[in-house]
C-alpha positions as CSV (number, residue, x, y, z in Angstrom):
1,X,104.9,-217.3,216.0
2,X,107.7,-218.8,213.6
3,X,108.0,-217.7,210.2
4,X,106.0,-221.2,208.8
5,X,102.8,-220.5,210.5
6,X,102.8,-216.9,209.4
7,X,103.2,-217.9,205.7
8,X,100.3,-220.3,206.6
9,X,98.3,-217.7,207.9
10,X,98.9,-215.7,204.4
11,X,98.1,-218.8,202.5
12,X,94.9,-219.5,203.7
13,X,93.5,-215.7,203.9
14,X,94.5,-216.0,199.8
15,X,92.8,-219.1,199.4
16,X,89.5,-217.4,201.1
17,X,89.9,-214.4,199.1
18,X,89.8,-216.6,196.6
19,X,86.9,-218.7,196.9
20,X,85.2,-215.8,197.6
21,X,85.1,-214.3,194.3
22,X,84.8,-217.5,193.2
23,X,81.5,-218.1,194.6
24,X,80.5,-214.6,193.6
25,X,81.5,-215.1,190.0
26,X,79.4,-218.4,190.0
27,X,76.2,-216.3,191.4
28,X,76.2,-213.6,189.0
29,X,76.6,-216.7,185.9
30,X,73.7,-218.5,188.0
31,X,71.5,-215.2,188.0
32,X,72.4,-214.4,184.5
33,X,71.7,-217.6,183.0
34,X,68.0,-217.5,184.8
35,X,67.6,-214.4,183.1
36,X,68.6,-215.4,179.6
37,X,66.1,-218.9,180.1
38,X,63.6,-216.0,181.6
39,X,63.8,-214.3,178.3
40,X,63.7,-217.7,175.9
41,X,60.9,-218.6,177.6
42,X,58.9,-215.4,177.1
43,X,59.7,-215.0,173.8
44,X,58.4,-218.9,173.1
45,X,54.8,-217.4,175.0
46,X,54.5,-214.6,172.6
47,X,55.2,-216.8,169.8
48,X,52.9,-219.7,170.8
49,X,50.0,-216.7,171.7
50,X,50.7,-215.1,167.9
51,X,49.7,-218.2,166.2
52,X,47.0,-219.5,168.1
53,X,43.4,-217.4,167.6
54,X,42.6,-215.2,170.0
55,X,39.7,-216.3,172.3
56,X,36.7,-214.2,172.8
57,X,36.1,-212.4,176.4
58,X,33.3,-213.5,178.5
59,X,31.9,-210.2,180.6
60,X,29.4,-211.6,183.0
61,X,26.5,-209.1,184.2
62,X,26.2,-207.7,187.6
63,X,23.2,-208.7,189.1
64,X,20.2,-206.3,188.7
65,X,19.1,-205.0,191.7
66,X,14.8,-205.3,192.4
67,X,12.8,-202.3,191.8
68,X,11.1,-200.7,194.3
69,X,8.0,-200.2,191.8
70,X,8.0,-203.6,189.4
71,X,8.4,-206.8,190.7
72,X,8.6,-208.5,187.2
73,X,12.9,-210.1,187.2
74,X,14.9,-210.2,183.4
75,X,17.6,-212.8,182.1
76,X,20.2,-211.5,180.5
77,X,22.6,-213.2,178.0
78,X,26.1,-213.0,179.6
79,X,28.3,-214.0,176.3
80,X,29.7,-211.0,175.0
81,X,27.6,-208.6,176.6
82,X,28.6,-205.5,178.1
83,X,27.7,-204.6,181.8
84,X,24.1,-202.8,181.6
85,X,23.8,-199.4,182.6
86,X,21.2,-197.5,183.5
87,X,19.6,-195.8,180.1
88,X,20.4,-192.3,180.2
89,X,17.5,-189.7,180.2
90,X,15.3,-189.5,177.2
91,X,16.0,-186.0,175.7
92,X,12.8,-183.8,176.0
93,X,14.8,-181.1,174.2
94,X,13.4,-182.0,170.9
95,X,10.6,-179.9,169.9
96,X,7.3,-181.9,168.3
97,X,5.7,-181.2,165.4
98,X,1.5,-180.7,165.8
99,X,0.5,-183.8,164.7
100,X,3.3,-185.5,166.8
101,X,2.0,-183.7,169.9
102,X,-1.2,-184.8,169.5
103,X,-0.8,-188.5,168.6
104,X,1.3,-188.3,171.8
105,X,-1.8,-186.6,174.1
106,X,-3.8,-189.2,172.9
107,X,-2.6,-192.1,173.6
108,X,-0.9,-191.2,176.8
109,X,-2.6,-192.1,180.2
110,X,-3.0,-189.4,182.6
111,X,-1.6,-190.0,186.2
112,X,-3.6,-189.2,189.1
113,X,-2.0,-187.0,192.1
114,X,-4.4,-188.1,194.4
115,X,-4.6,-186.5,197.8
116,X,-6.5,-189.0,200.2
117,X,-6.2,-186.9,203.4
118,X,-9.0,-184.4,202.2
119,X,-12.0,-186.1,204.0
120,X,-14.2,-182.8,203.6
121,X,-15.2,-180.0,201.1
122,X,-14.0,-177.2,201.6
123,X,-16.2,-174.1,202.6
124,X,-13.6,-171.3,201.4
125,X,-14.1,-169.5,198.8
126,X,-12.1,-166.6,197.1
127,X,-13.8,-163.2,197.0
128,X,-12.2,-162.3,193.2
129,X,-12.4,-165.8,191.7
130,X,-14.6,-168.2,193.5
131,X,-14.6,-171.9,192.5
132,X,-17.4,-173.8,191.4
133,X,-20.2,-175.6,194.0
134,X,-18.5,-179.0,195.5
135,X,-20.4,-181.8,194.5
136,X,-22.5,-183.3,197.7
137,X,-19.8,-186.5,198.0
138,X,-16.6,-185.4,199.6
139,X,-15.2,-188.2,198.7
140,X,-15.5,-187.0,195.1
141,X,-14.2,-183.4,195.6
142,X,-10.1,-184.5,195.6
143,X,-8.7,-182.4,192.8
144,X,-11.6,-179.7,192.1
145,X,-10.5,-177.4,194.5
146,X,-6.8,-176.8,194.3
147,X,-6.2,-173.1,193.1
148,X,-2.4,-173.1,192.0
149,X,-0.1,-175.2,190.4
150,X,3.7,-174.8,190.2
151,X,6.3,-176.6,188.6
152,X,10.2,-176.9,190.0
153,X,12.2,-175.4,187.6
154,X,13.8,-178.8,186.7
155,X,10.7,-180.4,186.5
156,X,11.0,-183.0,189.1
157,X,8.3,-181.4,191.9
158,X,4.7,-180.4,191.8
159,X,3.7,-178.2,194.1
160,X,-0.3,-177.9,194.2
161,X,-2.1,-175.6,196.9
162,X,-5.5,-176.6,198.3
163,X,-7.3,-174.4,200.7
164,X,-6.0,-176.5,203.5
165,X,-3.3,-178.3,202.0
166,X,0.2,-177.2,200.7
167,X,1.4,-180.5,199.3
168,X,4.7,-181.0,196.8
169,X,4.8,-183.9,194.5
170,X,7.3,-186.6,192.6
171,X,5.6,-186.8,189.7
172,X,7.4,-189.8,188.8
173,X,6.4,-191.6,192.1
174,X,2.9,-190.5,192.0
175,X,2.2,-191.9,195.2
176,X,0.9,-190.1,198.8
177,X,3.8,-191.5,200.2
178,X,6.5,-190.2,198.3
179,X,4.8,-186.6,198.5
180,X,5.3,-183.8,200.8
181,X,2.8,-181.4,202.9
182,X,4.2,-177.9,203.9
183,X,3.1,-176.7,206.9
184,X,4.6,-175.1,210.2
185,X,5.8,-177.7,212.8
186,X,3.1,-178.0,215.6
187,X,2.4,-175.1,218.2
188,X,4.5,-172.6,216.3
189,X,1.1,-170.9,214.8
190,X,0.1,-170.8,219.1
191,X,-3.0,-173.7,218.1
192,X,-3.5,-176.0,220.6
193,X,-5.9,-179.2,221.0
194,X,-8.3,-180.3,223.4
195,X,-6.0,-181.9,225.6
196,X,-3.6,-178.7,225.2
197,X,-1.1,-180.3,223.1
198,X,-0.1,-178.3,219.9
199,X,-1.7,-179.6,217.0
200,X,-0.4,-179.7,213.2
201,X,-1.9,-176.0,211.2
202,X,-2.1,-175.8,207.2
203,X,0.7,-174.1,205.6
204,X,-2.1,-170.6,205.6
205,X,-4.8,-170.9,208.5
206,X,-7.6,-169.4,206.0
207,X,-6.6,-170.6,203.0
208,X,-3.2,-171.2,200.3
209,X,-3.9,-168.4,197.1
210,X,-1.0,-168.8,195.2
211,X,2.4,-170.8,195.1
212,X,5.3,-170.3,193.1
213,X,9.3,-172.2,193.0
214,X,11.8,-170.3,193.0
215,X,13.9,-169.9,190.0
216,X,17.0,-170.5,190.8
217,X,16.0,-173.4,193.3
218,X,14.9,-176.9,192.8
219,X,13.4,-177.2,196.4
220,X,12.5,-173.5,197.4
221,X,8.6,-171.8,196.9
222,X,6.8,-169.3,197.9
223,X,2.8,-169.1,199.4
224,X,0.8,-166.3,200.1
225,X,-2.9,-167.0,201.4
226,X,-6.2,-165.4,202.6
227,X,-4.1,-165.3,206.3
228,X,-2.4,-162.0,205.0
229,X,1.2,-163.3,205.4
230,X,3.9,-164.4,202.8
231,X,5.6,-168.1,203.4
232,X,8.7,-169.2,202.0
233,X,9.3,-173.0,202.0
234,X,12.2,-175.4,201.5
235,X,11.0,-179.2,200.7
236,X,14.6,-180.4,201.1
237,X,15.0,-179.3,204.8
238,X,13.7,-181.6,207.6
239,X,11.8,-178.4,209.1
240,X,10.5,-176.9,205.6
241,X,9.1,-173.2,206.8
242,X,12.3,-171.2,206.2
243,X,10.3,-167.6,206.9
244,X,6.9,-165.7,207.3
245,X,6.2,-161.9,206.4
246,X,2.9,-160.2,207.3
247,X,1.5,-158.2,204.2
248,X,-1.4,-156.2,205.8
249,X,-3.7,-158.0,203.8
250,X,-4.9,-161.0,202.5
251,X,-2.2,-162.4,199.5
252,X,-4.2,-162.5,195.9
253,X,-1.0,-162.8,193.4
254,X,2.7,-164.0,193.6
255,X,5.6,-164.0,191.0
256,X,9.2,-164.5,191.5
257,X,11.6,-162.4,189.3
258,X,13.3,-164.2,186.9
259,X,17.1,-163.0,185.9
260,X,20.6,-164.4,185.4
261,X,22.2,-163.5,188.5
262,X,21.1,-164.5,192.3
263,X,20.4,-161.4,193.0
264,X,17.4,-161.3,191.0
265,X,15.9,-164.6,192.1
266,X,16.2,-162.9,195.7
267,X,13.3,-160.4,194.5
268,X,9.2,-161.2,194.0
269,X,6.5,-159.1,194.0
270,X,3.2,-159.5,196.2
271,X,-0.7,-158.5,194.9
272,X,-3.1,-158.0,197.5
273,X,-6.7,-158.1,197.5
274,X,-6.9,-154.6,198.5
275,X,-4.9,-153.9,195.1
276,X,-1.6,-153.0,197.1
277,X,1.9,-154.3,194.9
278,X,4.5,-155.3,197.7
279,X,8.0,-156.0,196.0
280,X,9.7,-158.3,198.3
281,X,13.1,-159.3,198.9
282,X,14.0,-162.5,200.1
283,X,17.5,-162.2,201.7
284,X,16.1,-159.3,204.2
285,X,12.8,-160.8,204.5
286,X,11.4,-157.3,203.9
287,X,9.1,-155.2,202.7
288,X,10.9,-152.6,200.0
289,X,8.0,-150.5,199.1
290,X,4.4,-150.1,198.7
291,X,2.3,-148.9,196.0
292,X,-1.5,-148.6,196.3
293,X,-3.0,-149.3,192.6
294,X,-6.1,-147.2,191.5
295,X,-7.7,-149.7,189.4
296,X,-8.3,-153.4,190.2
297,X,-4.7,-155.6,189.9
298,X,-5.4,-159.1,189.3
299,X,-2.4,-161.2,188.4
300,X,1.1,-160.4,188.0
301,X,3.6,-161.9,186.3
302,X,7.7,-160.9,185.0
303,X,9.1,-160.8,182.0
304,X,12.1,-163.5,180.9
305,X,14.4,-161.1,181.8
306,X,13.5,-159.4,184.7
307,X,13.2,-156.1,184.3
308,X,9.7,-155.4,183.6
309,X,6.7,-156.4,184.9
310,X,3.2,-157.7,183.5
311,X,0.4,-156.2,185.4
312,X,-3.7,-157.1,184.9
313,X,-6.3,-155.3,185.5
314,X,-10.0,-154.6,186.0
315,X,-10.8,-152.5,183.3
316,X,-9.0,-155.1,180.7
317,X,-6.0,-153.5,180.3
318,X,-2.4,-155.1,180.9
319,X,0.7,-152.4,182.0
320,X,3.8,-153.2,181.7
321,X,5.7,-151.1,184.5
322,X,9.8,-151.1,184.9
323,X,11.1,-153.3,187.9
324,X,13.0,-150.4,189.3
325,X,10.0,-148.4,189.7
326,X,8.2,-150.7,191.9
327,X,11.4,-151.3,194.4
328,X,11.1,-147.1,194.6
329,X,9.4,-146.3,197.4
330,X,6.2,-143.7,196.6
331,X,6.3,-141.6,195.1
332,X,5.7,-142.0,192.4
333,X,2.3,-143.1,194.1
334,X,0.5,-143.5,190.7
335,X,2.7,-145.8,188.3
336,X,4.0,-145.0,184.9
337,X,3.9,-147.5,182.7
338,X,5.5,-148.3,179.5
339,X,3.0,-149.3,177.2
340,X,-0.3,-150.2,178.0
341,X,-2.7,-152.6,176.1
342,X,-6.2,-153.1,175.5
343,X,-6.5,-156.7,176.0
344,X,-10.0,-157.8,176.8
345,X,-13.3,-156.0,176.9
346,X,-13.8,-157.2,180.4
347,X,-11.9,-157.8,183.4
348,X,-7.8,-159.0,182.3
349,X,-7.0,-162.2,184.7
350,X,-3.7,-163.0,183.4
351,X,-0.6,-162.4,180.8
352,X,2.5,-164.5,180.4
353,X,5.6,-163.8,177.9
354,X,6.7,-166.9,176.1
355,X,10.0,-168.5,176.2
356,X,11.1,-167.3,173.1
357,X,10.2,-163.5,174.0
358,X,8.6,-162.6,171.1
359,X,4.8,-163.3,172.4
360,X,2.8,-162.7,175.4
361,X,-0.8,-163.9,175.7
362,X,-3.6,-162.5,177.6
363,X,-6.6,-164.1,179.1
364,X,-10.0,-162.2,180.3
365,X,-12.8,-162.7,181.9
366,X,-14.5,-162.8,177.9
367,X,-13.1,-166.0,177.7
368,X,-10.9,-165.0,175.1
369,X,-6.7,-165.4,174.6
370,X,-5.0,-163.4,173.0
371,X,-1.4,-163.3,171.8
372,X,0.4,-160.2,171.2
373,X,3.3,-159.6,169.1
374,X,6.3,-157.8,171.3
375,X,7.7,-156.0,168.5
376,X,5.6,-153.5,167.9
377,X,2.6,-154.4,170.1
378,X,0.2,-155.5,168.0
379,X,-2.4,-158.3,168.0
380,X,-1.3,-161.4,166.3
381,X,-4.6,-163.5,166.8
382,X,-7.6,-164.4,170.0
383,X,-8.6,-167.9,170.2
384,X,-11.1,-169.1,172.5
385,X,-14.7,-168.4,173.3
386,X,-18.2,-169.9,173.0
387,X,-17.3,-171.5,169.6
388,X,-14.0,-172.7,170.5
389,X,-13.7,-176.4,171.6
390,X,-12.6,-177.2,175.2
391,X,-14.1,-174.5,178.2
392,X,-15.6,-171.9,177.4
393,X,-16.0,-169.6,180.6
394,X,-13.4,-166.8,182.0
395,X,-9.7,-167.7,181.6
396,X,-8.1,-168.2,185.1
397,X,-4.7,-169.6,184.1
398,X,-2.2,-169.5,181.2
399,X,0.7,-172.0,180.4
400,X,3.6,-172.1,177.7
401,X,5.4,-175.5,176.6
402,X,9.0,-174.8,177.4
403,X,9.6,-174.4,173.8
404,X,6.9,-172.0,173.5
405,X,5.6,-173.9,170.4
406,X,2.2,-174.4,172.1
407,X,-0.5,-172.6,174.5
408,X,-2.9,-173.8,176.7
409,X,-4.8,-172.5,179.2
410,X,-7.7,-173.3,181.8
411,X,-11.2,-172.1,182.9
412,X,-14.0,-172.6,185.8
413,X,-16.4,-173.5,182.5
414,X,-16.7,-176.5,180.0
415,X,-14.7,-179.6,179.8
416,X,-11.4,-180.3,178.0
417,X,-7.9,-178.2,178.1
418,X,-7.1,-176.7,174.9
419,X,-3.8,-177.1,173.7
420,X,-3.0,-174.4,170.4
421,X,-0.5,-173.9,168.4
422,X,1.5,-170.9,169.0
423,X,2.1,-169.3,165.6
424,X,-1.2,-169.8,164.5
425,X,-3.6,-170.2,167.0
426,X,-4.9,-173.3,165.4
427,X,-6.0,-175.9,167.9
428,X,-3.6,-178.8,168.1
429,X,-5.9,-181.3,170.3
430,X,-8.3,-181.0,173.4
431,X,-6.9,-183.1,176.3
432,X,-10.4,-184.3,177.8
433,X,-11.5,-183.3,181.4
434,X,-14.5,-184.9,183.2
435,X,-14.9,-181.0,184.4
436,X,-13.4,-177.8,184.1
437,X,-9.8,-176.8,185.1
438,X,-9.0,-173.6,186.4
439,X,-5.2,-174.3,186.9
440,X,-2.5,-175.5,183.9
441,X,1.0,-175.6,183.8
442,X,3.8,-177.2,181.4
443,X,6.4,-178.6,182.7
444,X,10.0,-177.2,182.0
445,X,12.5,-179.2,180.0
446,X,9.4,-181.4,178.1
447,X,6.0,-182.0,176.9
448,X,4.0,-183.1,180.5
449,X,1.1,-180.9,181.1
450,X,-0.6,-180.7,184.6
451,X,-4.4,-179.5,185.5
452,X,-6.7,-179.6,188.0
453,X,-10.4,-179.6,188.1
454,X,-11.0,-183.9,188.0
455,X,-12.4,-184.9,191.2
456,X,-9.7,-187.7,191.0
457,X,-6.8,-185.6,191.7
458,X,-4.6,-183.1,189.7
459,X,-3.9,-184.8,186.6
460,X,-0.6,-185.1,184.6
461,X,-0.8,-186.0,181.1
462,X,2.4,-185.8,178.9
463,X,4.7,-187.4,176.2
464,X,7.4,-190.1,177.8
C-alpha cells in the first residue's frame, strides 16, 4: 500500500467518526425536544382541566344477588350512589327501658320452631317432674313436650330436647331444613331393623333430660338422658357424637362451668336421679369424683365465675358449695357448704345468678321466685303465685335477659310467660301462651326470648 491510499484510509475512518457523533448529537436534540413538547403539552392539560368544572363521578351498583328467602327484586338509582353493602348488625347491646320492652313483645310475631317429624305422643315421662297429659291429636302435641332449651353462647343455635329428638336450630332460618338432629350414626348403639340393617337411634334411647352449649363453643353441647349416660355433641362436624360416658344412673341435671380460661369450660357437673353429683371433665372424658347427697338435689347450676356452685334441694333450701370441693374425691362424703338459704317452703327446683352478679333468683315448687341479694344474703322481693298474672303452678325453669335487667321464668300451670323487671319485681308484660311452658331461655347478646309448651312448636318471640 503507497502512502496515498493510507492517508485515504485515515480520512475516511475521521469522516465516520465524525458522522457518528454527528448522528448521536442529533438523537439526544431529537429526544430532548420530545421531551420539552412532552412537558408543554402537559402543562396546557392541567391548565385546560383547572378552568373547566369538574364533572361529577358516576359509580354504577353491582348487581344484587336473589335471596334465598324473598323473591321480591329492588332498583336502585346508580347517579352518585355508592356501592350497597350489606347493613351491618343491628346492636342488641342497648339495654331497653320497661315500657320499651313491652311495646316491643307486643307487637312482635312469634316464630314457630316446628318439628314435623314427631308423628306420635310420647309415653315418657320423668319420675321428678312429669309433664302434663298430651292432648288425644298427635298432630297437636309438637312443642308441648320438649323439656330443655339451650342457647349457643352467640346466640345463633337453638338446641331443644324432646324425649326422642335432640334437634339444634337457626333461629333465623326457622325452617326443618335448615335444622339439625343429633343422634349417633346408625348401628353404633348395636340396633338393628327387621331386615338386619342398622337403623337411625335418638340421641338418648329412653329419653333426652337436659342439654346445655358449651361456653366457650359456638357448636359444642352436652345431653344427659333417662339412658344413664352423658353425650357430648358437635353440630359443626359431619359425624356430630364426639363422646359418651356412662353415669350409673339415669342423668336429671347438667351445667357447664363457666370461667375465663379453657380450662374451666373443660369442667361440668352431672345430677342424677339417685341424687349422686358427678363433676366431669371433658378433655379426659372422665369421671373425677363422686358424692352421694343426703337430701333430694334437683337442679344445679354455676356461678359467673366458676368457682362455686348453686345446688337445690328437696327440703327448699339452695347450698352454695366451692367447686374444688366437689372435684375432691370423698371424703368429705357429706358437703360443706358456704351459705345456705331458705328459699321456698317446698321443694327448690332451680337458682340462677344474674349477669351482673349481684342477684340470684330461686324458684319452688310454691310457685314462687324469689331474688336474693348477694351481698349480704338477704331477700330482696318473691313475685309469682296464685295472684300473679301468667302461670301459676311450680316453677320449672328460670331465665335472665343478657343484661340482667329482666326475669322470666316458666311453669307446667296457667298460660302466659311472665316477664319482670329485675330491680323491682314489677311485672313488665305477659308474653301470651295458648298453654303452659315449662322451659324459657333469653338469648345472649339481645332481647329474643324462647319457650315451649305451644303445641305449634317452641316459640321465639323477641325485639329485631
Amino acid at each position: 500500500m503507497d502512502r496515498s491510499e493510507e492517508s485515504k484510509g485515515v480520512v475516511s475512518a475521521k469522516n465516520g467518526t465524525d458522522s457518528n457523533v454527528q448522528s448521536s448529537r442529533k438523537s439526544k436534540r431529537t429526544r430532548g425536544g420530545r421531551l420539552e413538547t412532552w412537558k408543554q403539552e402537559r402543562t396546557k392539560s392541567k391548565s385546560k382541566s383547572k378552568s373547566k368544572p369538574k364533572q361529577e363521578e358516576t359509580i354504577e351498583a353491582p348487581p344484587v344477588m336473589p335471596s334465598a328467602v324473598s323473591t321480591t327484586t329492588t332498583t336502585t338509582n346508580t347517579t352518585n350512589v355508592a356501592p350497597p353493602t350489606k347493613p351491618p348488625a343491628p346492636s342488641f347491646r342497648r339495654p331497653l327501658s320497661r315500657s320499651a320492652l313491652a311495646a316491643a313483645l307486643a307487637s312482635a310475631k312469634p316464630t314457630s320452631l316446628v318439628d314435623t317429624s314427631l308423628s306420635s305422643t310420647s309415653t315418657i315421662t320423668s319420675s321428678r317432674n312429669p309433664l302434663p297429659p298430651p292432648p288425644s291429636s298427635a298432630s297437636s302435641s309438637i312443642g308441648l313436650n320438649v323439656r330443655s332449651i339451650s342457647w349457643s353462647p352467640l346466640g345463633t343455635h337453638l338446641a331443644t330436647a324432646d324425649p326422642r329428638i335432640l334437634r339444634v336450630w337457626n333461629p333465623d332460618r326457622p325452617s326443618l331444613r335448615y335444622s339439625t338432629e343429633l343422634k349417633p350414626p346408625p348401628g353404633s348403639m348395636n340396633t338393628t331393623g327387621p331386615s338386619g340393617k342398622p337403623i337411625p337411634t335418638p340421641a338418648h334411647m329412653t329419653g333426652t333430660e337436659r342439654i346445655a352449649f358449651r361456653p366457650s363453643s359456638t357448636g359444642e353441647l352436652a345431653s344427659v338422658g333417662s339412658d344413664s349416660t352423658l353425650r357430648f355433641w358437635d353440630v359443626r362436624a359431619r359425624s356430630p357424637l364426639c363422646g359418651s360416658i356412662a353415669l350409673g344412673d339415669e342423668g336429671f341435671s347438667l351445667a357447664w362451668r363457666s370461667g375465663t380460661s379453657q380450662r374451666d369450660s373443660d369442667e361440668l357437673l352431672i345430677g342424677l336421679k339417685n341424687d349422686v353429683l358427678l363433676p366431669i371433665d371433658r378433655r379426659s372424658m372422665g369421671i373425677l369424683a363422686r358424692h352421694p347427697q343426703s337430701v333430694q338435689t334437683n337442679q344445679v347450676s354455676f356461678t359467673n365465675a366458676g368457682n362455686h356452685v348453686l345446688l337445690t334441694t328437696g327440703d327448699g333450701s339452695v347450698k352454695l358449695v366451692p367447686w374444688t370441693a366437689l372435684t375432691t374425691p370423698p371424703p368429705p362424703s357429706n358437703l360443706e357448704p358456704l351459705h345456705v338459704l331458705n328459699a321456698h317452703t317446698s321443694a327448690c327446683s332451680i337458682a340462677l345468678q344474674c349477669p351482673k352478679g349481684r342477684h340470684i333468683a330461686t324458684g319452688g315448687s310454691d310457685a314462687l321466685v324469689t331474688v336474693w341479694e348477694t351481698q349480704d344474703w338477704t331477700s330482696k322481693y318473691g313475685i309469682g303465685g296464685y295472684d300473679c298474672p301468667g302461670m301459676t303452678g311450680p316453677v320449672r325453669s328460670l331465665s335472665w335477659s343478657w343484661d340482667g335487667s329482666f326475669l322470666t321464668w316458666g311453669s307446667d300451670e296457667g298460660t302466659g310467660v311472665v316477664v319482670a323487671h329485675a330491680e323491682t319485681g314489677e311485672v313488665v308484660t305477659v308474653v301470651p301462651t295458648a298453654h303452659s311452658a315449662p322451659c324459657v331461655a333469653w338469648g345472649p347478646g339481645r332481647y329474643v326470648l324462647a319457650y315451649s309448651g305451644d303445641p305449634g312448636g317452641v316459640k321465639v318471640v323477641g325485639v329485631s
